[in-house]
N, C-alpha and C positions, 0 to 999 in steps of 0.2 A: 301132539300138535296136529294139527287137522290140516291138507294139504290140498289143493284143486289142482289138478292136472291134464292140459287140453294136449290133443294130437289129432293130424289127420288134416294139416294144412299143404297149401302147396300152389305150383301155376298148372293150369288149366286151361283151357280154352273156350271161349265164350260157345256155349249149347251142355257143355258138359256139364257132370254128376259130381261132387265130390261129398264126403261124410266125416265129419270130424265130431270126434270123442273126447268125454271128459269125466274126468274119473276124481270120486273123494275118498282122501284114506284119512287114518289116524285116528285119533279118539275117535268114540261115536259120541254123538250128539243129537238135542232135534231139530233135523233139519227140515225146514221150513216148503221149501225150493230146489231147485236146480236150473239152471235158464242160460242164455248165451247175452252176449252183446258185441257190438260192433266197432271198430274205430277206423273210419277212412282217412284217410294222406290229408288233414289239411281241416278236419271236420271234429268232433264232439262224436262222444262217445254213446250209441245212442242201442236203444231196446231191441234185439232179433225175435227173442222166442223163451218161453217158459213152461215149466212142467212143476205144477205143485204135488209135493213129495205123497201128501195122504189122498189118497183118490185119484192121483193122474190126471185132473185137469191139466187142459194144456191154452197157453192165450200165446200170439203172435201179433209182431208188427203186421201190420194193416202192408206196407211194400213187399211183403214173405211171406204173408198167408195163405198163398195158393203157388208156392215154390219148395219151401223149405217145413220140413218137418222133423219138429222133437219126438225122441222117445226114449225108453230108457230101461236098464235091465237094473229093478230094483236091489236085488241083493247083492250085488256090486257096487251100489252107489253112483254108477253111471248113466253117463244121459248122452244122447248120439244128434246130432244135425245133420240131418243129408239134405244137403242142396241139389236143385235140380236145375236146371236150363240155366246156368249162372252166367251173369253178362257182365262186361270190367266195370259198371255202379258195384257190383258185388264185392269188388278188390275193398278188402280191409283186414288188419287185425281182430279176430276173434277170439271174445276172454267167456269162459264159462266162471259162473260163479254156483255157489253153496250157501243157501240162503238159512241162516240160525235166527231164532227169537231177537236176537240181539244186532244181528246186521249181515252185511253179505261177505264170503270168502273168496279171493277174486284166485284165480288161477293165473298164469303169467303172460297168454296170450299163446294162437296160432295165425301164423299168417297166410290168407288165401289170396293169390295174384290171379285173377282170369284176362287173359290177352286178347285183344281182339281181332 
């Protein structure tokens, strides 16, 4: 069974760095993707950042394109977000998923608080 598992959430402080990881095990499969998304207090779960598996293209939300960067150590199956200059709009649950021919595998969520 195929698993997503994020880590590397936490509170912060609005200017600070934080980097969270996320990791696929289990069967192999072909996976499509790798990418993050977001869920703020109160809001819709909406797109951060992705990295397509074959060639490393990478595409970002238009509000994290010049904050936040994917990347990923392929033979692991891992894909990393460090966020940079993070301000509390950044406060939300962060789920990575694992994207197969067939749909996405969501992992369970990390949560990043940045205080102001």
């Amino acid at each position: 069974q195929v698993q997503v598992v994020e880590s590397g959430g936490g509170l912060v402080q609005t200017g600070e760095s934080l980097r969270l990881s996320c990791t696929c095990t289990g069967r192999p499969f072909n996976m499509y993707a790798m990418g993050w998304f977001r869920q703020a207090p109160g809001k819709e779960r909406e797109f951060v950042a992705s990295m397509r598996w074959s060639g490393g293209s990478t595409y970002y939300a238009d509000s994290v394109k010049d904050q936040f960067t994917i990347s990923r150590e392929k033979a692991r199956n891992t894909v990393y977000l460090q966020m940079r200059n993070l301000k509390p709009e950044d406060t939300a649950v962060y789920y990575c998923y694992a994207e197969a021919p067939n749909g996405k595998i969501w992992g369970q969520g990390t949560l990043v608080t940045v205080s102001s």
